[in-house]
VMD Tcl script that builds the backbone (N, CA, C; Angstrom):
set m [mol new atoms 225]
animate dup $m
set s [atomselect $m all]
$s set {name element resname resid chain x y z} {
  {N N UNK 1 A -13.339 -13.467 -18.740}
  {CA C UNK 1 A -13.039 -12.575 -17.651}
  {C C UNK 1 A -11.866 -11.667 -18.029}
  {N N UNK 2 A -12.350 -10.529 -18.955}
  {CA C UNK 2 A -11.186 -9.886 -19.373}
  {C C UNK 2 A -11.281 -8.633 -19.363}
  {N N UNK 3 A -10.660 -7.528 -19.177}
  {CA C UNK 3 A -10.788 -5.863 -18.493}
  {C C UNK 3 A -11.124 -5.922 -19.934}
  {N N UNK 4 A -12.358 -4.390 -19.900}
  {CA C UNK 4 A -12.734 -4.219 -21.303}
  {C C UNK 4 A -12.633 -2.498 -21.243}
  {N N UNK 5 A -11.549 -1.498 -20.443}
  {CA C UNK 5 A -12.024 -0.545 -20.199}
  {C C UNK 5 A -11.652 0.419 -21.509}
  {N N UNK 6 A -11.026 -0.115 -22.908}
  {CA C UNK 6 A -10.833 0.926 -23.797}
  {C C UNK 6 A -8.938 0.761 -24.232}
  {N N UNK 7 A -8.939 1.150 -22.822}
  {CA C UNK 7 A -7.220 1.214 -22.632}
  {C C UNK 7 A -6.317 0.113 -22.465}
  {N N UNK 8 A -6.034 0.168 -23.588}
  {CA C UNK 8 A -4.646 -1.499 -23.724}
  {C C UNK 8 A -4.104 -1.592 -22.274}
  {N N UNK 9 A -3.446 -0.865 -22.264}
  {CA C UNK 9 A -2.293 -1.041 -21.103}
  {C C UNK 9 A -2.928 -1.500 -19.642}
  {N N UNK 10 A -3.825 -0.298 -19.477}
  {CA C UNK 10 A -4.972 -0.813 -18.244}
  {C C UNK 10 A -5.467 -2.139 -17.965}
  {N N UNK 11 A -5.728 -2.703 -19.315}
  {CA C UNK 11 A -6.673 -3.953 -19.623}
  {C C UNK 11 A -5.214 -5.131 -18.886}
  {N N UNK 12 A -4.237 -4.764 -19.874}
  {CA C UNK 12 A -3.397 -5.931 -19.276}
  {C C UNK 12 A -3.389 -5.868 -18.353}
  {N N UNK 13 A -2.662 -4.590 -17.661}
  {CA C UNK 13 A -2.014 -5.591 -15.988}
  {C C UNK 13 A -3.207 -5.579 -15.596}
  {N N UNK 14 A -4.727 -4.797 -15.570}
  {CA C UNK 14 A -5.468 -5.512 -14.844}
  {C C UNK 14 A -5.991 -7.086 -14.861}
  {N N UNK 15 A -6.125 -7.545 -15.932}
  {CA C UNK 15 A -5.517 -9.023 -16.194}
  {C C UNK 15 A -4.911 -10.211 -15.543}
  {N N UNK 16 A -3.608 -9.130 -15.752}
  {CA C UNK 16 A -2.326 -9.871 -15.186}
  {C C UNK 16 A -2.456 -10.008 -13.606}
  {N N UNK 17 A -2.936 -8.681 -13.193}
  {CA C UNK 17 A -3.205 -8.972 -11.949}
  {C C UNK 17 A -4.187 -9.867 -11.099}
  {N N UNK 18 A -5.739 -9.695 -11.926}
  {CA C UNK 18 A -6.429 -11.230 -11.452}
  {C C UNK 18 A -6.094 -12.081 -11.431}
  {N N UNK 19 A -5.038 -12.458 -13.140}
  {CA C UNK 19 A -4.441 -13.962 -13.185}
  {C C UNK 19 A -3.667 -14.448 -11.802}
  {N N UNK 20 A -3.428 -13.499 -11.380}
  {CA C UNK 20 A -1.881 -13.534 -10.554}
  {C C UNK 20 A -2.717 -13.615 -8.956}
  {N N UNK 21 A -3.957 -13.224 -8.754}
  {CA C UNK 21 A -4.538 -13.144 -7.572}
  {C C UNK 21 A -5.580 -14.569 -7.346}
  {N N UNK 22 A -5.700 -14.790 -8.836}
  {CA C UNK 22 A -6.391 -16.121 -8.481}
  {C C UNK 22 A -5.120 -17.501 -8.258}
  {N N UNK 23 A -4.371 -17.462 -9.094}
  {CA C UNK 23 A -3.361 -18.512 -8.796}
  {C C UNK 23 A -3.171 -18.576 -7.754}
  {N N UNK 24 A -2.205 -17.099 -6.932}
  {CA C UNK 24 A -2.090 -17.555 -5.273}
  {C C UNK 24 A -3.190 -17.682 -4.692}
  {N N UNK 25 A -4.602 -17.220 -4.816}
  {CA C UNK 25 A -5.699 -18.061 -4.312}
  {C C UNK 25 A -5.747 -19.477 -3.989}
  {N N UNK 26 A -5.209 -20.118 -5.649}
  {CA C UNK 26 A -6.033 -21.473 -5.384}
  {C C UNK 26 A -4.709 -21.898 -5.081}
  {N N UNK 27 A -3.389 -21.076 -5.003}
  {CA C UNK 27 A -2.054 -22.227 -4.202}
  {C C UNK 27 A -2.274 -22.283 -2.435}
  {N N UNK 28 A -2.907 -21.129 -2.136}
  {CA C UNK 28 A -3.026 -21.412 -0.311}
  {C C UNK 28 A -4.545 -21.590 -0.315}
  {N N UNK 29 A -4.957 -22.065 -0.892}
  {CA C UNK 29 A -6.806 -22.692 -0.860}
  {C C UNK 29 A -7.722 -21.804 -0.218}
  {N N UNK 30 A -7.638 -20.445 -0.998}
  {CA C UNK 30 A -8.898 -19.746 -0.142}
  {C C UNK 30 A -9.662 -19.379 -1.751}
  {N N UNK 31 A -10.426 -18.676 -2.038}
  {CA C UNK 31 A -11.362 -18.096 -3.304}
  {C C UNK 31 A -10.958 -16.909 -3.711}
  {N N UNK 32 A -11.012 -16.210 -4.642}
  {CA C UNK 32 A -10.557 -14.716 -5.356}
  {C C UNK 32 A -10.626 -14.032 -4.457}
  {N N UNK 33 A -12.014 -14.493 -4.044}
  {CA C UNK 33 A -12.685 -13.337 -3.134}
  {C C UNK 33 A -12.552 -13.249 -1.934}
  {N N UNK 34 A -12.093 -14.340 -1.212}
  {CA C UNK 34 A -11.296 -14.067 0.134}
  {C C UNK 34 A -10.043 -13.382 0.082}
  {N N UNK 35 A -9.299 -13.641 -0.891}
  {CA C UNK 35 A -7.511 -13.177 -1.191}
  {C C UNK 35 A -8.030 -11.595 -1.515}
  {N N UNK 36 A -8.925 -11.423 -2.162}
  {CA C UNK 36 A -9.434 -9.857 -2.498}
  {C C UNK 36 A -10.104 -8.856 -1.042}
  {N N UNK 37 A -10.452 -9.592 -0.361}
  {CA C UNK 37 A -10.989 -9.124 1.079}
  {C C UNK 37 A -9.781 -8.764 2.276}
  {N N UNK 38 A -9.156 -10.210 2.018}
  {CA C UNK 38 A -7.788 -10.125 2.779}
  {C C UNK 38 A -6.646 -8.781 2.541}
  {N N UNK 39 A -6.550 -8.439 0.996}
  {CA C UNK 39 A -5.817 -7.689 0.313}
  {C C UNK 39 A -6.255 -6.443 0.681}
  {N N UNK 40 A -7.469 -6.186 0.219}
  {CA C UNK 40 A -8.367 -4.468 0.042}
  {C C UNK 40 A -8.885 -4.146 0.997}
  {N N UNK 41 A -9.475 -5.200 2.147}
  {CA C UNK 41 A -9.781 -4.792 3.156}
  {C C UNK 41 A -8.914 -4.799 4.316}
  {N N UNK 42 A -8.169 -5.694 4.670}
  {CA C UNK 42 A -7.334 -5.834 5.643}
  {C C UNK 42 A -6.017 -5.090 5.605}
  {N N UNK 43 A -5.327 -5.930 4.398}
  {CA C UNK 43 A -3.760 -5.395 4.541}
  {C C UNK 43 A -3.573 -4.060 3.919}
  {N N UNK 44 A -3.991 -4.009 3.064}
  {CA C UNK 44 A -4.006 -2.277 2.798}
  {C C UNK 44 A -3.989 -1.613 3.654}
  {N N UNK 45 A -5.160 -1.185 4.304}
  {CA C UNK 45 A -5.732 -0.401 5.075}
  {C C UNK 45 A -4.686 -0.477 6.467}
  {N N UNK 46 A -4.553 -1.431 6.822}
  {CA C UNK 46 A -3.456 -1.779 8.015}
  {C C UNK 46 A -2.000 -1.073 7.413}
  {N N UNK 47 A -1.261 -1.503 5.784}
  {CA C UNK 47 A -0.313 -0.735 5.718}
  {C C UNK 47 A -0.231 0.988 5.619}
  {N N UNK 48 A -1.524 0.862 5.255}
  {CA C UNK 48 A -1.197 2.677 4.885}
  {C C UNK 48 A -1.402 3.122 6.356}
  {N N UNK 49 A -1.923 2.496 7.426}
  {CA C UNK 49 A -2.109 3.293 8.783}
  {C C UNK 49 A -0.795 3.408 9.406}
  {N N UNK 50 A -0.052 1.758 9.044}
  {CA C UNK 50 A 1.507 1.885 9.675}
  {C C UNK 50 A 1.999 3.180 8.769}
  {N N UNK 51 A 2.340 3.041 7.308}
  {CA C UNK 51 A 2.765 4.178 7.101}
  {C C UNK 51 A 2.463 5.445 7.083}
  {N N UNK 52 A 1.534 5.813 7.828}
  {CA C UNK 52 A 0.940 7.180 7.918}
  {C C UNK 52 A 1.839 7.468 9.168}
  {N N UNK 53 A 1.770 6.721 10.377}
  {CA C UNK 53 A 2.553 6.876 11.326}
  {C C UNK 53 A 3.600 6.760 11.545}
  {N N UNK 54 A 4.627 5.836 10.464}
  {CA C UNK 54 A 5.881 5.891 10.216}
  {C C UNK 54 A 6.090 7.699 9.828}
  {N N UNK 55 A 5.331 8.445 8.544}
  {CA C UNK 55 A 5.273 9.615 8.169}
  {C C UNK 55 A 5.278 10.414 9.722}
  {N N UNK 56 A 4.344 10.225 10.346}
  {CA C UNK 56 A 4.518 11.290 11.336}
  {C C UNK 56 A 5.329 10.799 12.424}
  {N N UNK 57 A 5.919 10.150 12.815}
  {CA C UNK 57 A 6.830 9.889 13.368}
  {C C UNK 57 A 8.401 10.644 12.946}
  {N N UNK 58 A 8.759 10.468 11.842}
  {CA C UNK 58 A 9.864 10.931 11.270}
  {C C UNK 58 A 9.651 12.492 11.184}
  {N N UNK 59 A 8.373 12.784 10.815}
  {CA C UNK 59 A 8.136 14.411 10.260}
  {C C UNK 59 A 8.780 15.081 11.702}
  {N N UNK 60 A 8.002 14.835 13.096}
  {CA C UNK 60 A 8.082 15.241 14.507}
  {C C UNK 60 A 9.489 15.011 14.718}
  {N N UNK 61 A 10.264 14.000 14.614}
  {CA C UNK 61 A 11.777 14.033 14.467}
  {C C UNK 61 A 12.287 14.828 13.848}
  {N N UNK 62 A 12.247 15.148 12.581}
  {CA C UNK 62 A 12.248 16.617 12.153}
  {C C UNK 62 A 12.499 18.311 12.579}
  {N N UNK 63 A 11.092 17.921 12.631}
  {CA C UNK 63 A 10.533 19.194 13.624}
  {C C UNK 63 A 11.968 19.204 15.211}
  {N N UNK 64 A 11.954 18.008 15.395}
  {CA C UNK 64 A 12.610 18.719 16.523}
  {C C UNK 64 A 14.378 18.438 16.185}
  {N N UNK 65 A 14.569 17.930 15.802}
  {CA C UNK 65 A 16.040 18.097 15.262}
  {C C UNK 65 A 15.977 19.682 14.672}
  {N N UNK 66 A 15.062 20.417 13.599}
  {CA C UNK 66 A 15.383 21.427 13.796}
  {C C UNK 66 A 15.148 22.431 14.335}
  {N N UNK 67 A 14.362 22.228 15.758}
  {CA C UNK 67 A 14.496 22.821 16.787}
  {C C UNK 67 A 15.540 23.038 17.247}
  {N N UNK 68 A 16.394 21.901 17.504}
  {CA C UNK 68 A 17.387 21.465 18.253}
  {C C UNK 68 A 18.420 22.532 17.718}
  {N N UNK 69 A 18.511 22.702 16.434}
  {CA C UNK 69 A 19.740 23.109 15.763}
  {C C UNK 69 A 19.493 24.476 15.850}
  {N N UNK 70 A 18.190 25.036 16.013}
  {CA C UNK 70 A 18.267 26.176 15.692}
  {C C UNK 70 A 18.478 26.851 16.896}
  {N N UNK 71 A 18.057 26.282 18.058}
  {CA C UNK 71 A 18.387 26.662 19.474}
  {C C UNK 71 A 20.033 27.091 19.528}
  {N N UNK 72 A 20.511 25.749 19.260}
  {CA C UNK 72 A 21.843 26.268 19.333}
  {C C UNK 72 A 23.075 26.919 18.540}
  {N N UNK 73 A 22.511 26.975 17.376}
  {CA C UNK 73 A 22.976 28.825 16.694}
  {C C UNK 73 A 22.919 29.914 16.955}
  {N N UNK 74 A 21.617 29.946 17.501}
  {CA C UNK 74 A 21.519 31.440 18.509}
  {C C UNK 74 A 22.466 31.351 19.547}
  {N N UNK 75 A 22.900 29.917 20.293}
  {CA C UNK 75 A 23.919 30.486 21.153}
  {C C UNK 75 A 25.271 31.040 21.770}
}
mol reanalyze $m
mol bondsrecalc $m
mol representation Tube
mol addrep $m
């Protein structure tokens, strides 16, 4: 079970990374392929939505802080 894509570097950590996804597999007793479902389907997808909205949250803070500032230069 070993990356065969050409590219050294690729090959390792992809490797390193199964090695590393099956161990904590079999330390909290679920299969590759649950820890891989859990990972790619669930938590991913859940973090990039928090941080999409962390992003627009701050951007709109932004936006209006320099609203704010620019209002009151003109006055």
């Amino acid at each position: 079970m070993y990356a065969d894509s050409g590219i050294e570097w690729i090959d390792i950590i992809y490797d390193w990374c199964v090695l590393l996804l099956i161990n904590l597999a079999n330390q909290i007793g679920i299969t590759y392929e649950e820890i891989n479902v859990w990972l790619f389907v669930v938590l991913v997808p859940i973090s990039l939505l928090i941080l999409v909205l962390i992003n627009l949250i701050l951007f709109l803070k932004v936006l209006k802080l320099k609203k704010n500032n620019f209002s009151n230069v003109s006055k």
